[in-house]
N, C-alpha and C positions, 0 to 999 in steps of 0.2 A: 274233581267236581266240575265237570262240562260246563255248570251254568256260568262259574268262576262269579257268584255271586259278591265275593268283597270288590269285585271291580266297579262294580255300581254304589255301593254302597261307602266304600273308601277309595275312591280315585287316586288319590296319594299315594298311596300302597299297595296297587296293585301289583304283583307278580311280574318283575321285566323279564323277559326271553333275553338272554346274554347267550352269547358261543364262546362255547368253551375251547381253552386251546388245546390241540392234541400234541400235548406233552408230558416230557416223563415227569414224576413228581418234585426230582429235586431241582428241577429246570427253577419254579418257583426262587427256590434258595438260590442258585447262580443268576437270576435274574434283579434280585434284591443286593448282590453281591456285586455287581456291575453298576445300578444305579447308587447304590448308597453306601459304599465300601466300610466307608467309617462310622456310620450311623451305628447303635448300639441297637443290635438286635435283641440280647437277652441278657438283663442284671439276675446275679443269682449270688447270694449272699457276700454281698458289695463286688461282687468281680463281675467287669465288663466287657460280652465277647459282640464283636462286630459282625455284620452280614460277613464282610470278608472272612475275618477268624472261623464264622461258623463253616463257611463253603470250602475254604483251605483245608481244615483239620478234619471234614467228612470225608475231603478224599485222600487222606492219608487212612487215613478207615478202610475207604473201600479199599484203596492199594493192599492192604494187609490182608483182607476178604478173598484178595485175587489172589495174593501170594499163598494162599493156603489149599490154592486148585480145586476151590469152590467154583460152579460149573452156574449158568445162568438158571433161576426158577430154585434154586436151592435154598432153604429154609435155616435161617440166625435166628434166634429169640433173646429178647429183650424184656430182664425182669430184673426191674430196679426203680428206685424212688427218684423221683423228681431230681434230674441234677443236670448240669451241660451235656455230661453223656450221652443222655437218653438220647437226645437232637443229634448228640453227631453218629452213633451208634445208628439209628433209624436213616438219616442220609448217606451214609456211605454204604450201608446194604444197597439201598434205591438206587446211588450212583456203580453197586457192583452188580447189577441188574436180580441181584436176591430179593428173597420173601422175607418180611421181618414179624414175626410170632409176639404178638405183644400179650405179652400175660401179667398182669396185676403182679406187684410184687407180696401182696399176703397171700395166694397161692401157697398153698403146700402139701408136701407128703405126695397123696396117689393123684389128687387134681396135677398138681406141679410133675408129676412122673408122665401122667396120661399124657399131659399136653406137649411135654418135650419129645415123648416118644414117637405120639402119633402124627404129629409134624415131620419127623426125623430131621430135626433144628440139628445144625454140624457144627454150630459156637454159641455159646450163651455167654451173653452178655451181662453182666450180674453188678452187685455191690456187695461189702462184707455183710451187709444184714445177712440179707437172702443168702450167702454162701455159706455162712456160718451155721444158721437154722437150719439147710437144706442141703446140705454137701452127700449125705447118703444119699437120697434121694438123686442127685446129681450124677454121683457114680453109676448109680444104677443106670440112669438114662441112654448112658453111652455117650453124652455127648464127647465131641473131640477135644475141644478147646474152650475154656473158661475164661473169659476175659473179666477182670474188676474193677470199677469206675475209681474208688478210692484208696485202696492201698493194696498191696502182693500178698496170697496169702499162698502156702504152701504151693504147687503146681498149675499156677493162675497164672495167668499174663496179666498185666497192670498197662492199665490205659493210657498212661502218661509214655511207657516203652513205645508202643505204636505211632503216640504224635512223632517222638524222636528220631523214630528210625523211618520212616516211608515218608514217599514225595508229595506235596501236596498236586498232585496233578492226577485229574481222574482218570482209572483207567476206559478206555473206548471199547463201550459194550452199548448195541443197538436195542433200544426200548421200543416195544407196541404201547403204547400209552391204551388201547379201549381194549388190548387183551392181557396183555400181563399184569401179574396181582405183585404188589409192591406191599401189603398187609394181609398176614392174616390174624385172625379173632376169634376165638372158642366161644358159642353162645350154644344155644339148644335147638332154634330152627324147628321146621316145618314138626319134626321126629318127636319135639319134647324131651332129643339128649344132646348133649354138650356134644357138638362136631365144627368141624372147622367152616369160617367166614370169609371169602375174598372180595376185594376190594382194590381194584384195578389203580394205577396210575391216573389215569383220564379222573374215574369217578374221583377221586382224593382231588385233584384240583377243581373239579368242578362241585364239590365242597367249599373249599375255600371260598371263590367265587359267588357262592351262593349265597352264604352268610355275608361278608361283607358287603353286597351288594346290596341288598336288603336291609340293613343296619349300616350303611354307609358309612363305612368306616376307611381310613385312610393311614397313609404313613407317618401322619400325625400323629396317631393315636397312640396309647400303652393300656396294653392288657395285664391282668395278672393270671397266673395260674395256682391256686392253692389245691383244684381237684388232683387224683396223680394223670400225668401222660399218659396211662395206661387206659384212663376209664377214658370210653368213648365222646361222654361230654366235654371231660378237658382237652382230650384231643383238637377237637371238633372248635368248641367254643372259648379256644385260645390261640393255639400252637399252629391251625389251617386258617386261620385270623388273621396271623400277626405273618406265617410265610407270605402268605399272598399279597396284604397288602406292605407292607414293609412297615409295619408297624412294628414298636418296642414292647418284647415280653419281661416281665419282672415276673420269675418263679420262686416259686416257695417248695422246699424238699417236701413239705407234711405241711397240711390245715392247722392250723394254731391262731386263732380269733384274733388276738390281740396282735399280734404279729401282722395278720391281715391288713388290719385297719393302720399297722404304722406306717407299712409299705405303699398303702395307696393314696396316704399323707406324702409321704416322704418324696414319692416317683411322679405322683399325681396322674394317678391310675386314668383313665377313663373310660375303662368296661374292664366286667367281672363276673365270668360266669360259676356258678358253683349247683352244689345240691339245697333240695328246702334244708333241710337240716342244718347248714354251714350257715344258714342266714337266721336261723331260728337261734345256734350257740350265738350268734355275733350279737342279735337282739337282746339276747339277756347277759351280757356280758356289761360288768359297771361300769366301762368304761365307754359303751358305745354314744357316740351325739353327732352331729352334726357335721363338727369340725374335722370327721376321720375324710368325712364323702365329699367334699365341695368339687374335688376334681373329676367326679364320675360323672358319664352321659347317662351310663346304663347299667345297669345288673341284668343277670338272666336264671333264674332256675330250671333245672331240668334235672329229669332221670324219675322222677315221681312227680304226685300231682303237687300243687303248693296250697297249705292251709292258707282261707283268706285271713284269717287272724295274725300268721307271720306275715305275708303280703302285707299287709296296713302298716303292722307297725313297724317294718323295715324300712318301707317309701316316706312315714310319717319321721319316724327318725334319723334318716339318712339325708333326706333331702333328695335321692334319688328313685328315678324310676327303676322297677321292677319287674321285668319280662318272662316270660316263660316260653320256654322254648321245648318241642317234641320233637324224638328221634330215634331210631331203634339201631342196633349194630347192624341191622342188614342193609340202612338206610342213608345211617349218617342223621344228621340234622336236617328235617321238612316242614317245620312250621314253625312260626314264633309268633306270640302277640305285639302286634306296632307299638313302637315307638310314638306317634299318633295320639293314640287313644288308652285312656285305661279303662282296662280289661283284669277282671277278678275272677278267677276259677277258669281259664280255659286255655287251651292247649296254642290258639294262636290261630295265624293261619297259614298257608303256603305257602314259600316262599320261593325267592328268584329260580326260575326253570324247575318248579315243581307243579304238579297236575294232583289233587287228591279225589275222590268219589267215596261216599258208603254207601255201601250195597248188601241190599238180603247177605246175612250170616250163611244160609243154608245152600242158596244156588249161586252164589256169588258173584251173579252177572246183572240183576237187576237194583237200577240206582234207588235211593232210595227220596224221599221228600225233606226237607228242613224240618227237626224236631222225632223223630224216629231213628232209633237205635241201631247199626249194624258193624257192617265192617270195616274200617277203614284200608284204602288201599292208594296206592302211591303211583308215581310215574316219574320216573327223574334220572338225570344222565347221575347221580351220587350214587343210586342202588347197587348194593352190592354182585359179584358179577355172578357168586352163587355159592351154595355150600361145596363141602367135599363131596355130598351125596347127589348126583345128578337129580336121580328120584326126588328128594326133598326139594332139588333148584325145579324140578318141572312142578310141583305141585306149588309153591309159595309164589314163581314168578309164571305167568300167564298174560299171553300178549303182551308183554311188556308191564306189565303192572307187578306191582309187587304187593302179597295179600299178606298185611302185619300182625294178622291172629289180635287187633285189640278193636275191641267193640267203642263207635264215637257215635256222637252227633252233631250236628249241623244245626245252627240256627240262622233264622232269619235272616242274621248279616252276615252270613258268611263263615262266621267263627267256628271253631270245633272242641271240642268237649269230649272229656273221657269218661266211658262208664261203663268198663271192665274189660277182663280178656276173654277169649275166644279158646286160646290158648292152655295149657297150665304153668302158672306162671307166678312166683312171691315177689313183694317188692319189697327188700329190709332196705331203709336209711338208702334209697334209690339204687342199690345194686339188685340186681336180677338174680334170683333161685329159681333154679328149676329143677322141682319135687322127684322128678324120675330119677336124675342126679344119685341124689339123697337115699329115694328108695331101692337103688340097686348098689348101695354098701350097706344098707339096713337087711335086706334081704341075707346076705352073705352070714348073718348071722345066727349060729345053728340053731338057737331057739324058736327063730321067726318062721312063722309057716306064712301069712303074710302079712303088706302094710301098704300104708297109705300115706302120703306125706300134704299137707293142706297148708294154706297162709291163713295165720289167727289176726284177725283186725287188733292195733293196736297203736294208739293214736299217736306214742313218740318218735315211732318207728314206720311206721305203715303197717307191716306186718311180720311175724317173727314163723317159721317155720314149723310144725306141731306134725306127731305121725301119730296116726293110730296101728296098733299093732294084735296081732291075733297070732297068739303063741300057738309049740307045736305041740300035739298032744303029750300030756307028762313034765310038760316044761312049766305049766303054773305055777308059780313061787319062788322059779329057780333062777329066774333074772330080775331086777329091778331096769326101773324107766332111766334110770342116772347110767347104769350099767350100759346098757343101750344109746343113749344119748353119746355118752364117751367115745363107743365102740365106731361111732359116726364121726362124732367132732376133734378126734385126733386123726383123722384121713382130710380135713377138710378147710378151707380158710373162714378164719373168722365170723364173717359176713356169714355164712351158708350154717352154720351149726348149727344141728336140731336146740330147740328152745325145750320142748313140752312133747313127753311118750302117755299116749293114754293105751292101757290094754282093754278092748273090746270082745266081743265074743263073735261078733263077723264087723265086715268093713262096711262103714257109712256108705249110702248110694252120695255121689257126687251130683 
């Protein structure tokens, strides 16, 4: 937005220009590690690891990474629940100058096969959940080495062996912070199919950066994390939070309401990012009052829009404010509503070293006026540095802009507002489906001549996925919608299963 109209409008809050430093990611962590040794970086079910403990025991990680004659740019994946691991598993790749694969840990089957393969990830970093559930599937991948956060199973290496046996002393591998990708992230992109994400060194800190500067937060503070480490909001709106400013993380393995609220009694939380829905269970939970929240400055939602009805009565019953905060996996986190002002229904605004504009949907280059619908489009050192598909990185980033496929608008003061994608694109309970996904293992199935896969508005959820389907000639009768439904949602996680098969006689125009 050139005019940078919240600068007139909210002086306080204007956007500060910071410089970001050109460093590698876990620089962060050994910087926090040097100022605050003993400081408790992260409580996770009463055990207490220090900035030190965390930056020592990452490079006995990376040491192990190295000793496996893992080559620089070489791809680990990390698919597991909330736990120390995650942290030291993701910093010791970064410290072994590797890519680290973060995939959901409810992943599974062909999702969890595709993404280990087409990475060609050389250690998976895991828990016994996920190995237990997913161990074929594992086999099949190839991968070399199976590492497990919580106990040995059968031909696993157990993550307690590695603390034990390697030095904590990082190995010396030279990092480009603005060109090497220390992340990557399977979304859908420009194509509308699931392909790989990067996300440089440089941009991950200047994440961090971004956020805390703008919500001014400090080493004082304590975060919780109850999203997982996987989804990009917890990433982002905890765990880039709390490295950069040396603030205390208190994690939670899995979201459990009541738990929520004991923890940030007990630690004396003072910011909490999650999804609408996590604030929506916590609102109707009997136990929720006042007395859970006295130590918060802030809450944040993200990842979907937030009904104003849970917004009221989270702020009315907490005692805390309620932000909202926008960001896509090609982005990271680029807007949040101030702290300032309350704001109801809208995305926020810009935040530190961020530049946004909407512009014409159709030719993409003319800005558009405050109150008029189009595309939203980004500027920022955080943007990712591009897909695996060059093609899809030339067409989504342009002159430096990054075009986010979501239709917003701008009012008067600056603010920005969502009203729809551009894209094809579901939002269930704020994880991201994307319909092509879906419809090319629907497809695979011999009866389908073709289909279509749509998001059905549905107010608990946002939206649940629905395919309409037009069988092959001869095949009327000979399959049911459940039959179908199955043949999809045993390839796929949770979150993504077809809901609803209608058979049609041709496919709805879109």
């Amino acid at each position: 937005m050139s005019e940078k109209l919240w600068y007139k409008v909210w002086p306080e809050k204007a956007p500060k220009i910071v410089k970001v430093p050109e460093i590698a990611y876990h620089e962060v962590l050994r910087e926090n590690a040097r100022k605050y040794p003993s400081k408790p970086a992260l409580i996770f079910e009463n055990k207490i690891f220090t900035f030190k403990d965390l930056d020592e025991q990452s490079d006995k990680v990376a040491n192990f990474l190295v000793s496996l004659g893992l080559k620089k740019d070489d791809c680990v994946a990390l698919v597991m629940s909330n736990c120390p691991e995650w942290l030291l598993s993701f910093f010791g790749a970064s410290k072994a100058g590797l890519r680290t694969v973060i995939i959901d840990p409810i992943t599974m089957t062909e999702d969890l096969l595709f993404q280990l393969t087409d990475s060609n990830s050389k250690v998976l970093f895991t828990d016994k959940d996920v190995y237990s559930r997913e161990k074929e599937t594992i086999k099949k991948s190839g991968i070399n080495y199976v590492v497990l956060a919580d106990e040995k199973i059968g031909e696993t290496l157990f993550f307690d062996e590695i603390l034990e046996k390697y030095e904590a002393k990082a190995p010396d591998v030279k990092i480009n912070p603005k060109e090497d990708v220390v992340m990557v992230l399977y979304y859908a992109g420009i194509a509308g199919r699931t392909e790989q994400v990067y996300h440089t060194h440089y941009g991950t800190v200047a994440t961090g950066l971004a956020i805390s500067t703008f919500l001014e937060v400090t080493e004082k503070d304590v975060g919780i994390l109850a999203l997982q480490a996987s989804h990009l909001l917890g990433f982002d709106g905890c765990i880039v939070i709390c490295m950069h400013t040396g603030a205390t993380m208190v994690m939670q393995k899995r979201f459990e309401p009541k738990q929520v609220m004991q923890l940030i009694k007990e630690y004396e939380v003072t910011f909490w990012t999650g999804a609408p829905l996590m604030f929506d269970v916590v609102v109707k939970h009997p136990d929720f009052s006042k007395e859970y929240f006295k130590s918060l400055r802030w809450c944040a939602s993200g990842g979907a829009p937030l009904p104003v009805e849970i917004h009221e009565k989270f702020e009315k019953g907490s005692g805390a404010p309620l932000l909202q905060v926008y960001g896509m996996t090609e982005s990271h986190l680029v807007a949040i509503t101030p702290l300032t002002r309350k704001v109801y229904g809208s995305m926020g605004i810009p935040i530190t070293n961020v530049d946004a504009k909407i512009v014409d949907p159709k030719t993409g280059t003319k800005e558009l006026k405050p109150g008029e619908v189009g595309e939203l489009i980004v500027k920022a050192p955080t943007i990712m540095k591009g897909y695996i598909s060059a093609e899809d990185t030339s067409k989504a980033i342009r002159n430096g802009w990054l075009y986010t496929g979501d239709l917003v608008k701008m009012d008067e003061n600056g603010m920005l507002y969502f009203a729809g994608f551009k894209k094809r694109m579901i939002k269930y309970k704020a994880y991201p489906i994307f319909p092509r996904d879906l419809e090319d293992i629907l497809s695979k199935h011999p009866t389908v001549k073709e289909c279509l896969v749509v998001g059905k508005p549905t107010p608990e959820v946002g939206q649940i996925p629905k395919a309409y389907v037009v069988l092959k000639l001869g095949c009327e009768g000979k399959v049911t919608a459940e039959e179908l439904m199955n043949f999809v949602n045993k390839c796929v996680a949770a979150y993504k299963k077809l809901r609803e098969v209608e058979f049609v006689k041709e496919i709805p125009k879109q």
